[in-house]
C-alpha positions in Angstrom: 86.4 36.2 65.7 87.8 35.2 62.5 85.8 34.5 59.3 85.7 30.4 59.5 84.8 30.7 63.4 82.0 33.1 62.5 80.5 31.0 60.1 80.7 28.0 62.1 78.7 29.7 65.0 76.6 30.8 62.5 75.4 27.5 61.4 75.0 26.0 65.0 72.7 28.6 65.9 70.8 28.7 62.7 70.6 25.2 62.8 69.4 25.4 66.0 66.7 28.0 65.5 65.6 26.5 62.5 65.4 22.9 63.6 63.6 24.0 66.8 61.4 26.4 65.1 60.1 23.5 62.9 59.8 21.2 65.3 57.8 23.5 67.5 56.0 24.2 63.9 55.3 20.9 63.0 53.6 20.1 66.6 51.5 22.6 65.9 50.7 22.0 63.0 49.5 18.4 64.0 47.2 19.5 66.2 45.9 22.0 64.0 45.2 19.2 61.2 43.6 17.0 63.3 41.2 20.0 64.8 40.4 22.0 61.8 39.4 20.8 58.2 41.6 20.3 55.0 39.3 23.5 53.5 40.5 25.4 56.3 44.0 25.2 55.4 42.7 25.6 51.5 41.6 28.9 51.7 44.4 30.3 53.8 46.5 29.0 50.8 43.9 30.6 48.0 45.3 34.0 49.3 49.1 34.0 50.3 49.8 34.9 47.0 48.8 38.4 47.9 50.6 38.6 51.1 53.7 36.9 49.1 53.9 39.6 46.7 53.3 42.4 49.5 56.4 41.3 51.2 58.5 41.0 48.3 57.8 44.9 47.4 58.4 46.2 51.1 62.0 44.7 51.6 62.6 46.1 47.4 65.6 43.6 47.9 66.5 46.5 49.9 67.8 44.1 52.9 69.7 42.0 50.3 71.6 45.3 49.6 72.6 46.3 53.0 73.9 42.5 53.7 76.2 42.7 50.7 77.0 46.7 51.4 80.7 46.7 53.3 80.3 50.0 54.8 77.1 50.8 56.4 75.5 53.4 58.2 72.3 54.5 60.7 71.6 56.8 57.2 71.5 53.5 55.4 69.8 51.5 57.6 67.3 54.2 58.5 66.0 55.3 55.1 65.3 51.5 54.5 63.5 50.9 57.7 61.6 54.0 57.0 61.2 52.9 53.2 59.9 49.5 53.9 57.5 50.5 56.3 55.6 53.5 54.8 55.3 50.8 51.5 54.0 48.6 54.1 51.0 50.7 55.2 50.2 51.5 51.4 50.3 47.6 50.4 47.9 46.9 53.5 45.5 49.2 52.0 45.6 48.3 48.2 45.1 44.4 49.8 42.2 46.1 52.4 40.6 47.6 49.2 40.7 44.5 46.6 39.8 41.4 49.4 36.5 41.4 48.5 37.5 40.9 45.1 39.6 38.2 45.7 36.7 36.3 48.0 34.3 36.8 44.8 37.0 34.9 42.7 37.4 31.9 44.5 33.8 32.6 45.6 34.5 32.1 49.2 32.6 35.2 51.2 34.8 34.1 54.4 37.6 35.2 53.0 36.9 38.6 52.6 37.7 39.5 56.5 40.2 36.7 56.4 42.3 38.5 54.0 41.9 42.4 55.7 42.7 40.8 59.3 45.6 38.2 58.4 47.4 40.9 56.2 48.3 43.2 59.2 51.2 40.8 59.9 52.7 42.7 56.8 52.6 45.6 58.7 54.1 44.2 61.8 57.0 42.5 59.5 57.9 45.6 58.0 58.8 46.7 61.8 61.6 44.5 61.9 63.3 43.8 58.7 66.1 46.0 59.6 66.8 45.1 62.7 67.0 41.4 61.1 69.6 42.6 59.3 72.1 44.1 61.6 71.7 40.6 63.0 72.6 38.8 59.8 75.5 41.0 59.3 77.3 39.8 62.2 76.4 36.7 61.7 74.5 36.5 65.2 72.1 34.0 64.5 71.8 33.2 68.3 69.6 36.3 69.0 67.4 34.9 66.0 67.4 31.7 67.9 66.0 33.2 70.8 63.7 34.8 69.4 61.7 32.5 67.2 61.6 30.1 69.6 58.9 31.4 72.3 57.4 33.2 69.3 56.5 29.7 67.7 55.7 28.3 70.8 53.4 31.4 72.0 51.3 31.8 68.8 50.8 27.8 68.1 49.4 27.7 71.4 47.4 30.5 71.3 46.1 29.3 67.7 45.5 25.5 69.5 43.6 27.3 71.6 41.4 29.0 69.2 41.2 25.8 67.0 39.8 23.7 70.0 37.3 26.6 70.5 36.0 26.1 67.3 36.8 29.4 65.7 37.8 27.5 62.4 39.8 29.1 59.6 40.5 32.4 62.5 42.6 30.1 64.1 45.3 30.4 61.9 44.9 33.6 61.0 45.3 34.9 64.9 48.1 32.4 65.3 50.1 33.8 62.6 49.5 37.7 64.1 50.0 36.2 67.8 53.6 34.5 66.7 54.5 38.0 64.3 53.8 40.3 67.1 56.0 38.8 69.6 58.7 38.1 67.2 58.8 41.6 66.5 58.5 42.8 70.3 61.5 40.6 70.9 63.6 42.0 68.1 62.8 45.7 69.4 64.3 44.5 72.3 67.3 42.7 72.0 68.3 45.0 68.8 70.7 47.9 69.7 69.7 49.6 66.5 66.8 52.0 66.3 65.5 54.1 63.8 66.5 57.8 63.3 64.0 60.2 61.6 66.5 60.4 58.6 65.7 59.6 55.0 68.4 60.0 52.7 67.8 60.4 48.6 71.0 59.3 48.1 71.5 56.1 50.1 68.1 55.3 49.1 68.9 55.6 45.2 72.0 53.1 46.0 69.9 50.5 47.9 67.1 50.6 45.6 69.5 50.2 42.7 70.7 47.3 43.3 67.4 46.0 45.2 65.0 46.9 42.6 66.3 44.3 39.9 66.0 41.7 43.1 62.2 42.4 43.6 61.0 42.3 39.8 62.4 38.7 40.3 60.4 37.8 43.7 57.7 38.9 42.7 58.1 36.7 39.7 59.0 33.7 42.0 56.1 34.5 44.2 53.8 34.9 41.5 55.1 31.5 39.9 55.7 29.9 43.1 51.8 30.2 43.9 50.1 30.1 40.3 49.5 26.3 41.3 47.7 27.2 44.3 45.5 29.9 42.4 45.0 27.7 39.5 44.3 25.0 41.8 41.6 26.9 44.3 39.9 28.6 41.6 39.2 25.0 39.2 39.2 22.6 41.7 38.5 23.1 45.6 39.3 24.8 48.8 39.7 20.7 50.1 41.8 19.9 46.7 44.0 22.7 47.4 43.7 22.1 51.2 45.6 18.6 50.2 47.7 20.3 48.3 49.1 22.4 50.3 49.6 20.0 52.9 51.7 17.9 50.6 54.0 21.4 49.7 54.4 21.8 53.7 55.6 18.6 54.8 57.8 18.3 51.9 59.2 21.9 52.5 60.2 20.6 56.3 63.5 18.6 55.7 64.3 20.9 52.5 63.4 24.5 54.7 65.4 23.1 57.7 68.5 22.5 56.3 68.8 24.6 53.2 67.1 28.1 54.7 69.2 27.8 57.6 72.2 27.5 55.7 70.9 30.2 53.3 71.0 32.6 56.0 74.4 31.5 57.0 76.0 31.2 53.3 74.3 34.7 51.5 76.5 36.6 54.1 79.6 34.3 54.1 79.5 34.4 50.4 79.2 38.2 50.3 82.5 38.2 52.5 84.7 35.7 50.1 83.2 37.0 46.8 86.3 38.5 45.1 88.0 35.4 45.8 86.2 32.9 43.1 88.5 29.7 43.7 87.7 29.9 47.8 83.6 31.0 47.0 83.5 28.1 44.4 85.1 25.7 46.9 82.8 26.5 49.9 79.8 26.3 47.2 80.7 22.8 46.2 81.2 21.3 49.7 78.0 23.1 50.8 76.1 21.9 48.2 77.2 18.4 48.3 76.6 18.5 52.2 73.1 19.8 52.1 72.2 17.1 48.9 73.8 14.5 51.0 71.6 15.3 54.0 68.2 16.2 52.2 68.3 13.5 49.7 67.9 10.3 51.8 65.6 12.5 54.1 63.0 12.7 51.9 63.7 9.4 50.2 62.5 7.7 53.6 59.4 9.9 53.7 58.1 9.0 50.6 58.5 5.2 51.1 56.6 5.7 54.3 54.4 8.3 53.3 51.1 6.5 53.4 51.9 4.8 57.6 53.1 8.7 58.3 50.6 10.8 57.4 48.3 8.3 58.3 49.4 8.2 61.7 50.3 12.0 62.4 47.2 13.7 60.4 44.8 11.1 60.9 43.0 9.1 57.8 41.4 12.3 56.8 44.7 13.7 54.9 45.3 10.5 53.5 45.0 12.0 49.8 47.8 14.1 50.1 50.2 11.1 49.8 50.3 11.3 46.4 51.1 14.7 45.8 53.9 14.6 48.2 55.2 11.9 46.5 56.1 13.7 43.6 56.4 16.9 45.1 59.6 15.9 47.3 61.4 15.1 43.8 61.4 19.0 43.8 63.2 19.0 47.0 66.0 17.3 46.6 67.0 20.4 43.6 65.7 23.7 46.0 68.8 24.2 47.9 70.3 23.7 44.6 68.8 26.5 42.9 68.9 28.7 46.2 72.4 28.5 46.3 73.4 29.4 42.6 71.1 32.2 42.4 73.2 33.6 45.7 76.2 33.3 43.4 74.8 35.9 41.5 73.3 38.3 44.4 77.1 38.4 46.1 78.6 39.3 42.3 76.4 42.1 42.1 74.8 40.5 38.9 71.2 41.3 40.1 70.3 41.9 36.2 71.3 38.3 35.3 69.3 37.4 38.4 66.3 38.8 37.0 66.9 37.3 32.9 66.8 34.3 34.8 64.0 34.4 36.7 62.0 35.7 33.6 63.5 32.4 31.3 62.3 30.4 33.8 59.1 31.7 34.2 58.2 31.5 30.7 59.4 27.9 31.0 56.9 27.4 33.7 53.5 29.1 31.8 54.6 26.3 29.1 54.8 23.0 31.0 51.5 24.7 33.1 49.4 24.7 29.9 50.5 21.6 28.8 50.0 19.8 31.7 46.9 21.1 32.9 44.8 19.0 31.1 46.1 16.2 32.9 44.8 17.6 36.3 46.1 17.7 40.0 48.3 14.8 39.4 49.9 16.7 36.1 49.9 20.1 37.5 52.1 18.4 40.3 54.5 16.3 37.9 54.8 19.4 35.5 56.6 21.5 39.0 58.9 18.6 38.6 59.6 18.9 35.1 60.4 22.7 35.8 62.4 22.5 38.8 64.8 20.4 36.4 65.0 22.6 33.6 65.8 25.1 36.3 68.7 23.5 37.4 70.6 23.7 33.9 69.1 27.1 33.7 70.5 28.4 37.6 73.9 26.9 36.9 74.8 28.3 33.5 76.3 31.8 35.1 77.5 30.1 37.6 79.8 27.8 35.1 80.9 31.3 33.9 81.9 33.0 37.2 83.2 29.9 39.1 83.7 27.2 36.2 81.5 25.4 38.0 78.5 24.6 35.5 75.3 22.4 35.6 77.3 19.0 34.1 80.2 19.3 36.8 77.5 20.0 39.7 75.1 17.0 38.2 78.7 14.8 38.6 79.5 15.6 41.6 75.6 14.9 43.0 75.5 11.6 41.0 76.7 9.3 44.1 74.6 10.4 46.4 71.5 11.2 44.0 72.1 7.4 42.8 72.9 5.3 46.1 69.3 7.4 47.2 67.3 6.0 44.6 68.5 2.6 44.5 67.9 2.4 48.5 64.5 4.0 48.4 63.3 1.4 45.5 64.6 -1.5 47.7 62.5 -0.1 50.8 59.8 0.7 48.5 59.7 -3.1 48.1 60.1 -4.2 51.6 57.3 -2.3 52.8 55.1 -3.7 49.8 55.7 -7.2 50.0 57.0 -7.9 53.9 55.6 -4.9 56.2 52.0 -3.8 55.1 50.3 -5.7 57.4 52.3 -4.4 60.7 51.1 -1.0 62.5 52.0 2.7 60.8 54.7 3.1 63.6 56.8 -0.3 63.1 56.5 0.0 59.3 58.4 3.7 59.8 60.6 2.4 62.2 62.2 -0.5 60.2 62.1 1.6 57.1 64.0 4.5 58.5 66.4 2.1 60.6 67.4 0.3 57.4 67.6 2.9 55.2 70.0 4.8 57.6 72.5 1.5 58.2 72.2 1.1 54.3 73.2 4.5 53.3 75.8 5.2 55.7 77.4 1.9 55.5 77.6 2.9 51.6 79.3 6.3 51.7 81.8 5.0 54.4 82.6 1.6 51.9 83.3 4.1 49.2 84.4 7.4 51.4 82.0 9.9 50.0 83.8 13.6 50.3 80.6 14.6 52.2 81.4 12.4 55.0 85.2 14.4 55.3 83.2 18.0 55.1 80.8 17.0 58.1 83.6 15.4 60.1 85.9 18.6 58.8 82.9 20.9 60.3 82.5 19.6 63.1 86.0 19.4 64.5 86.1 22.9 63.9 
């Protein structure tokens, strides 16, 4: 199958699995909301920062090595597995010994057990990374379509089931195992590959090499990409950050379903055009402008209608996380942005410019934290803002120097469909203000949506936005 083919089945089924995974998530998540409380979801949040930085250190960017690696072997691929899963058992037990430390921070005795039972699914992770891989490799995203799916679908249920049984906060913490357990089942099964008892010094020095510089900057990421919900959880409340989380979820839907399935896709694709910088620079800029095209209006509709949707889905009770998803989808329109210049970097091999960047921006971060804190949620929230656009300048400068392709040409080519968003999302702001508040939370996101659709696309066809010819382009193929 030839290279363009590949990638275009690559996408359907990614696409596929991711759009289906979420929409499977998102049910469940409804249901869970309107059983359990917003502290609930707080304190699960007051602890992924732990199981965030566990993962990061098993894989070592190990995985991210053996994608971009040409030749590969069952040495390879063995000593990783083997790597990732002894590390595995000794981060379950450094997280076993120190949860009642982190319960006596937050203060929260719960947690405790929370933390030692939810933390296995590291373990059960580990199992599979590899095998995940081989999958990537080929670009088979259908197996990982068929296997998320009844995953989703068999741990929601099973955590719906809890939820309405009244076991709380365990709910989510047995749905999470349930789902991570037959995801990895599945894999076992479907994967050809299996692990050899072989660990080689050699291939392992190679992997980690490379990986190593990778990691230092997850765990960075991690670290900074959860500082808000420590800070958060520790000065405010489990229901604060309960809210806030919330907020950080359904903004991540539109942004995770588009731009992590085409993540998948692209890291690979770009790791097999990577010498050629006119054709990886090309593919970059269509992608990009695609995804922005696509995301963009997405989450302008949702925060016009914020109020009538969460309202009607989550019920009156999560009504004070409109707010913070207001200003929190700003950030979303820039994440596939960031994601995909940093890959730039990965399929170069520049894992040591990776990591100055990560560590520029972090610093970055602990300034507009401290300033902003003072101002409280509503700062904290409107400082990630602030960041995410300084790390937009920041992500692009390398990639100016590899592809000539820097932050003023990518801001250019954005500035249609950034500018046609925001002028269409004011206008609805106002017709819902002044003409629709009085109708039920349903009609006001139906005319919304509907005009804001007609509106946009009428626009880009008037002026023949590119984007239009790459998703017509994609398609036909």
């Amino acid at each position: 199958m030839s290279l363009k083919k590949q990638a275009f089945s690559g996408m359907v089924w990614t696409f596929g699995q991711q759009f289906s995974s979420q929409l499977v998530s998102f049910g469940i998540s409804v249901f869970l909301a309107r059983l359990l409380l917003p502290s609930d979801f707080g304190a699960i949040a007051m602890f992924s920062v732990l199981t965030s930085i566990a993962s990061s250190i098993v894989d070592s960017g190990m995985a991210s090595s053996l994608i971009r690696s040409k030749d590969i072997n069952d040495k390879d691929l063995s000593t990783v597995f083997w790597f990732n899963l002894l590390t595995s058992f000794f981060l379950y037990s450094v997280i076993f010994l120190i949860a009642p430390l982190v319960a006596d921070f937050y203060n929260l005795p719960v947690l405790k057990n929370v933390i030692r039972v939810y933390s296995i699914t590291l373990i059960i992770n580990a199992l599979v990374t590899v095998q995940g891989v081989t999958f990537l490799k080929k670009l088979d995203f259908k197996t990982g379509f068929k296997v998320q799916i009844p995953s989703q679908i068999i741990g929601g249920l099973s955590g719906i089931f809890f939820a309405y049984n009244g076991f709380g906060i365990w709910s989510i913490v047995y749905y999470n195992i349930i789902q991570t357990t037959v995801s990895t089942i599945q894999l076992w099964i479907y994967s050809n590959w299996k692990p050899s008892l072989v660990f080689s010094k050699e291939k392992f020095k190679e992997h980690f090499a490379f990986g190593y510089k990778l990691t230092l900057s997850g765990l960075l990421n991690t670290i900074f990409n959860n500082i808000y919900t420590v800070i958060i959880g520790k000065i405010f409340s489990a229901v604060q950050l309960g809210f806030y989380n919330r907020a950080d979820t359904l903004k991540q839907l539109p942004v995770t379903n588009l731009s992590n399935a085409l993540n998948k896709v692209t890291f690979p694709l770009f790791s097999k055009i990577k010498d050629n910088d006119e054709k990886l620079k090309e593919v970059y800029k269509r992608l990009m402008k695609v995804v922005v095209f696509i995301i963009t209006p997405v989450l302008s509709v949702m925060i016009v209608v914020a109020t009538p949707l969460i309202n009607l889905v989550f019920t009156e009770k999560w009504l004070q996380v409109v707010p913070y998803f207001q200003v929190l989808a700003l950030t979303g329109v820039l994440y596939p942005i960031h994601s995909y210049n940093l890959n730039i970097l990965k399929v170069k091999g520049r894992t040591d410019l990776f990591l100055i960047l990560e560590m520029i921006k972090k610093a970055l971060i602990v300034i507009v934290l401290v300033v902003s804190l003072k101002y409280g949620i509503m700062g904290l929230i409107w400082g990630q803002v602030i960041s995410s656009f300084l790390a937009f300048f920041i992500n692009t400068y390398y990639t100016g120097k590899f592809l000539n392709y820097g932050p003023v040409k990518q801001f250019f080519d954005l500035t249609p469909t950034l500018l046609i968003s925001g002028i269409l999302a004011t206008m609805m702001y106002y017709l819902r203000k002044y003409f629709l508040t009085g109708y039920v939370d349903i009609i006001q996101i139906l005319i919304i949506t509907f005009s804001y659709i007609v509106l946009y696309m009428s626009i880009a066809l008037i002026f023949k936005f590119d984007e239009l010819k790459y998703i017509k382009e994609l398609i036909k193929k």
